[in-house]
VEXPA-706822 format. One record per atom (N, C-alpha, C): residue number from 1; atom name; y negated, z, x. Coordinates in steps of 0.05 Angstrom, whole numbers, plus 32768, in hexadecimal, padded with zeros to 4 digits. Example, Ala and Ser with C-alpha at 12.3 -4.5 7.8 and 13.67 -1.06 7.14 Angstrom:
2
R  num  atomo    py    pz    px
R    1      N  8072  809C  8108
R    1     CA  805A  809C  80F6
R    1      C  8042  809C  8108
R    2      N  802D  808E  8101
R    2     CA  8015  808F  8111
R    2      C  7FFF  809D  8102
//
This chain:
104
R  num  atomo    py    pz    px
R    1      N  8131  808A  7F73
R    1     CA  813E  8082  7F8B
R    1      C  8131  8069  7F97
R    2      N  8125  8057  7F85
R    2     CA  8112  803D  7F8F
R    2      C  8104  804B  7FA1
R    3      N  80F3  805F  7F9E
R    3     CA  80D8  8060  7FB8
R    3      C  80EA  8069  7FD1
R    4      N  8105  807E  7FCE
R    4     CA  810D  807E  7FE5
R    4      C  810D  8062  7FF9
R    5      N  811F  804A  7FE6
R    5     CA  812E  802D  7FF9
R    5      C  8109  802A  7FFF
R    6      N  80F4  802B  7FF2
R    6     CA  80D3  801A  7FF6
R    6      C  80D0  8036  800C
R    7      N  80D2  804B  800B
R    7     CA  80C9  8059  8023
R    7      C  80D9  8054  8045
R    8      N  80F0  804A  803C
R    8     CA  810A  803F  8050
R    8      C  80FC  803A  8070
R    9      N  80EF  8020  8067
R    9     CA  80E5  800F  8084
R    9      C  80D0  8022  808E
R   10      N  80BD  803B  8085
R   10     CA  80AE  803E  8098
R   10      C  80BD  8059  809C
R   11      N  80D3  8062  8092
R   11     CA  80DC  8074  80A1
R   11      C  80D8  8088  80C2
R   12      N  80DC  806C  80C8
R   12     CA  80E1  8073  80E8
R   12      C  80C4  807D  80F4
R   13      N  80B1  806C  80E8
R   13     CA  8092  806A  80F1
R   13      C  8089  8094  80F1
R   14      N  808E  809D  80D5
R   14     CA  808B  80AD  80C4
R   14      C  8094  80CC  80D4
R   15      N  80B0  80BF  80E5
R   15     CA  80BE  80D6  80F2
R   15      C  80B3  80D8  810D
R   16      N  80A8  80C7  8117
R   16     CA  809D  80C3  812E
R   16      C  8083  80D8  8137
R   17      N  807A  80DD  8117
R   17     CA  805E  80EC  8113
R   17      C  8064  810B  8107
R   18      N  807E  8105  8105
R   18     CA  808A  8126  80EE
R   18      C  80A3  8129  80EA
R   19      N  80A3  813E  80E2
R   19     CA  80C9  813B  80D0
R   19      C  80C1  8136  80BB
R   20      N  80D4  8130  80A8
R   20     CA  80D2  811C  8090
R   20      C  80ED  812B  8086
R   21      N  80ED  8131  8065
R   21     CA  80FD  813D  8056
R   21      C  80F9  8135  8036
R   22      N  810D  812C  802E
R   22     CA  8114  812A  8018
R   22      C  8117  8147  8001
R   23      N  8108  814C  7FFD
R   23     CA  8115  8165  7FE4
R   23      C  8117  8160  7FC5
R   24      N  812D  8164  7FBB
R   24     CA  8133  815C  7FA7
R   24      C  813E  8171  7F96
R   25      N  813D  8176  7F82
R   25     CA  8146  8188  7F64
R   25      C  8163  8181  7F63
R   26      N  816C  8167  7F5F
R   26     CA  818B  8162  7F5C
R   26      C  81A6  816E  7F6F
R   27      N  81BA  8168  7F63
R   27     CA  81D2  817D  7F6F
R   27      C  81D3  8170  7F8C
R   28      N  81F1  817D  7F97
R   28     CA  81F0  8171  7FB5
R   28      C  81FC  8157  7FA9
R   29      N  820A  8154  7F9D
R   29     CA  8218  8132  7F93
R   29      C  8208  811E  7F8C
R   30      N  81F9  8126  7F7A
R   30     CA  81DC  8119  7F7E
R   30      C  81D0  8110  7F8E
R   31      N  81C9  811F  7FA2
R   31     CA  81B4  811C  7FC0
R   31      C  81C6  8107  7FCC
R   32      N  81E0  8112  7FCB
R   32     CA  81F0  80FB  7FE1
R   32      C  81F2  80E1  7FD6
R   33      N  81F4  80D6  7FB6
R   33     CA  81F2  80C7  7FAE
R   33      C  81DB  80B5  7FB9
R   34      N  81C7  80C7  7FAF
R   34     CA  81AF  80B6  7FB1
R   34      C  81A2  80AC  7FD5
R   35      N  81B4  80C0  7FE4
R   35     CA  81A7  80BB  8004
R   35      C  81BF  80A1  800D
R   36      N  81D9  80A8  7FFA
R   36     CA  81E7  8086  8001
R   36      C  81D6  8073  7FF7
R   37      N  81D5  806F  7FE3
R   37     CA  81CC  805A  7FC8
R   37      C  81AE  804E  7FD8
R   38      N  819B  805E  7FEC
R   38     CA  8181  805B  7FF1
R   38      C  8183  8048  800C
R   39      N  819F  8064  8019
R   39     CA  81A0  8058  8039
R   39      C  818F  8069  804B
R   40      N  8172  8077  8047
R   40     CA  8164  8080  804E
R   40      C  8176  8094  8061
R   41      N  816C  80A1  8077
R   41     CA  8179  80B4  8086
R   41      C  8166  80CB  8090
R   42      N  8160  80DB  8076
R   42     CA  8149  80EB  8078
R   42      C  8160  8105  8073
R   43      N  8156  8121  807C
R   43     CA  815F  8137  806F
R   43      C  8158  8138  8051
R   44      N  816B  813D  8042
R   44     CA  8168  814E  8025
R   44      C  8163  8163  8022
R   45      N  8151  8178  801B
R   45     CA  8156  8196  8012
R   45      C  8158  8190  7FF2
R   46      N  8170  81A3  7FEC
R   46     CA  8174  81A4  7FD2
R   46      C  8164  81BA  7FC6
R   47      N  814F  81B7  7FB3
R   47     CA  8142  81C9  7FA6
R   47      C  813F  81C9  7F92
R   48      N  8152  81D7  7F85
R   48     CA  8155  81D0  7F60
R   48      C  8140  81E8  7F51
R   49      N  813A  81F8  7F58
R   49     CA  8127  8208  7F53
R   49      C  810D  8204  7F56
R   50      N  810C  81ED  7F60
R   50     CA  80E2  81E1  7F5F
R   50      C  80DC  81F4  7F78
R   51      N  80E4  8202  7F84
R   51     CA  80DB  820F  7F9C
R   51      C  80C1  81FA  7FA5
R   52      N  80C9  81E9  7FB6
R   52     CA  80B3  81DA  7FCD
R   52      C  80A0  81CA  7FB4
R   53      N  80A8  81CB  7F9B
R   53     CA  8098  81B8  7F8C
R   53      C  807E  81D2  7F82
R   54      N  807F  81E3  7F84
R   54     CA  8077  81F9  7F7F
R   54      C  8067  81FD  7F91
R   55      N  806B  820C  7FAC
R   55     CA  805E  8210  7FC3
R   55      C  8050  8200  7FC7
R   56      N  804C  81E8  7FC9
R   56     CA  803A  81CE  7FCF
R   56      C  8028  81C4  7FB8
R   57      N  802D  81D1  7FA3
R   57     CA  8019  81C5  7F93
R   57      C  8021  81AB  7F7F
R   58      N  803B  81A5  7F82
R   58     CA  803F  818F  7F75
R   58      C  804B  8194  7F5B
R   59      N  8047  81A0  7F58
R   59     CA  8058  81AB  7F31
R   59      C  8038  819D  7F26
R   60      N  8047  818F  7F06
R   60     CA  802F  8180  7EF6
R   60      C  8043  817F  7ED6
R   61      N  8026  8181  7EC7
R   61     CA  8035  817F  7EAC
R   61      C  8048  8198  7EA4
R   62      N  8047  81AB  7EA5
R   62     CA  8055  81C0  7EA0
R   62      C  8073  81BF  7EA7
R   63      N  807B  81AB  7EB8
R   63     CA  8096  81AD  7EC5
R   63      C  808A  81A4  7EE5
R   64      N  80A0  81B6  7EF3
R   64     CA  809E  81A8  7F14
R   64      C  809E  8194  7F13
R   65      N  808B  818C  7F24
R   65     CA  808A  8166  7F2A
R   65      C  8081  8158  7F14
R   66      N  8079  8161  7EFE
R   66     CA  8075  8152  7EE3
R   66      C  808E  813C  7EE6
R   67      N  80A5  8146  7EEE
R   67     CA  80BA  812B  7EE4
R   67      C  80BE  811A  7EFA
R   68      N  80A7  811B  7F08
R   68     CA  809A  810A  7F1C
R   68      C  80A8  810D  7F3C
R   69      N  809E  80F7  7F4F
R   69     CA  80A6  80FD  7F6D
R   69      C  8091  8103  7F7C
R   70      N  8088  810C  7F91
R   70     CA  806D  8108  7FA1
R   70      C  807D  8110  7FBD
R   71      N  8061  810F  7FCA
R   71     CA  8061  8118  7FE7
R   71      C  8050  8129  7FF1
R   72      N  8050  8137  8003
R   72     CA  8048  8151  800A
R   72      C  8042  814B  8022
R   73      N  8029  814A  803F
R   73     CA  8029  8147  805F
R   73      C  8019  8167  8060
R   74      N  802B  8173  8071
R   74     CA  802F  818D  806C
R   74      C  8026  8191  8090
R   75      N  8017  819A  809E
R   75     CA  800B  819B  80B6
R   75      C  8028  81B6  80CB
R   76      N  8023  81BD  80E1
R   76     CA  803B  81C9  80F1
R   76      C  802D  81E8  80E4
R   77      N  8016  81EB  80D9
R   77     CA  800C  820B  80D0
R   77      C  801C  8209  80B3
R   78      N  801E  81F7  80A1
R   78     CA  8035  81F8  808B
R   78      C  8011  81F3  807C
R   79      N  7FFA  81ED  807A
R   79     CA  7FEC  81DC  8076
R   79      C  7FF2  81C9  8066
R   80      N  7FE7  81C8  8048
R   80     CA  7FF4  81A9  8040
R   80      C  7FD9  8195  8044
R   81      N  7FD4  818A  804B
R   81     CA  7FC2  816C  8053
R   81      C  7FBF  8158  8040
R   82      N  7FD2  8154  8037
R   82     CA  7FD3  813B  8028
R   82      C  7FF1  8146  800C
R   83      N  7FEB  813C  7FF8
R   83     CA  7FFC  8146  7FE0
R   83      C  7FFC  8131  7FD2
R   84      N  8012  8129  7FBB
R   84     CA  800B  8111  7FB0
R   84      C  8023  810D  7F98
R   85      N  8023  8118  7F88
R   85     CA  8039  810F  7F6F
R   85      C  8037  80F6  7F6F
R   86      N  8045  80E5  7F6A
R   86     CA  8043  80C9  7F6A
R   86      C  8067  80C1  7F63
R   87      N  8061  80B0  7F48
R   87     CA  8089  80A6  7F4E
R   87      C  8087  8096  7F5D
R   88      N  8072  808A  7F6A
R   88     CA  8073  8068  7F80
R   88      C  8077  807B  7F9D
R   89      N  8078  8093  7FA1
R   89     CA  806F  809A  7FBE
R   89      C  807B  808A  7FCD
R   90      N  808E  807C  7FCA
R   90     CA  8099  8065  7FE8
R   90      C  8081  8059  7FEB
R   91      N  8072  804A  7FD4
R   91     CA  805F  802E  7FD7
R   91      C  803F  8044  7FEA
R   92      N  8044  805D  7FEE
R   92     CA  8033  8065  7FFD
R   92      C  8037  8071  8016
R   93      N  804B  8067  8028
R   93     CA  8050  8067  803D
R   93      C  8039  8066  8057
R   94      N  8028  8052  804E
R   94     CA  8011  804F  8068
R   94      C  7FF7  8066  805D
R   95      N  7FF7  806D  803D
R   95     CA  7FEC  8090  803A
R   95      C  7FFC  809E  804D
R   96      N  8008  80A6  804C
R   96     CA  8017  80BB  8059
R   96      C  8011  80B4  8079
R   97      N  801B  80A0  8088
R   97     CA  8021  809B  80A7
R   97      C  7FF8  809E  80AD
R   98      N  7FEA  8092  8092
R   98     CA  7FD0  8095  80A2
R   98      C  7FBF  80BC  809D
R   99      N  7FD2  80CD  8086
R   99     CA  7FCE  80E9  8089
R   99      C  7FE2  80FD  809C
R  100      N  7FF2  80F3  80AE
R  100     CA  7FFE  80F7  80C4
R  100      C  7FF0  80FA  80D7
R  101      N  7FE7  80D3  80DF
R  101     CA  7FC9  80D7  80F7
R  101      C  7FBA  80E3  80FA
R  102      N  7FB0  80ED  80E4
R  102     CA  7F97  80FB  80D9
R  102      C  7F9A  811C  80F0
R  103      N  7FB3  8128  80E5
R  103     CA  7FBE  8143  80F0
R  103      C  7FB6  8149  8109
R  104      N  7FAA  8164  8106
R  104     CA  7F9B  816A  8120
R  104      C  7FAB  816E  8132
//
């Protein structure tokens, strides 16, 4: 939930360039927990099945996500660009806003 509140401030920058989605494995009580507890005001898809962790490439370590969080900049062809297991993904915010610009 930390990288969400560290992803917080560039939020806005982020949506300006894309939609922006949270997907998460945990229940809906969960999600809501954690989107109060963060503050953040992103969509959640609930995906307890590793679905999008799957499709994108981010399953590691013989479980989805290796345990892990990342980020995905996924282009308007469904293109992924940029991929990134990472538990810090908030602290890479200006990765992301500068593989946004990039987008053709």
């Amino acid at each position: 939930m930390g990288q969400l509140v560290e992803l917080a401030p560039k939020v806005s920058q982020i949506r300006a360039l894309a939609d922006l989605y949270v997907i998460n494995p945990d229940t809906p009580e969960n999600s809501r927990q954690v989107r109060a507890r963060s503050g953040i005001s992103v969509p959640i898809l609930l995906d307890p099945q590793y679905t999008g962790a799957k499709t994108y490439d981010l399953a590691g370590q013989g479980r989805p996500m290796g345990g892990l969080v990342g980020y995905a900049v996924i282009d308007a062809q469904g293109i992924v660009r940029e991929q990134r297991v990472d538990i810090d993904f908030g602290s890479n915010a200006r990765r992301i806003l500068e593989a946004l610009r990039r987008l053709p």
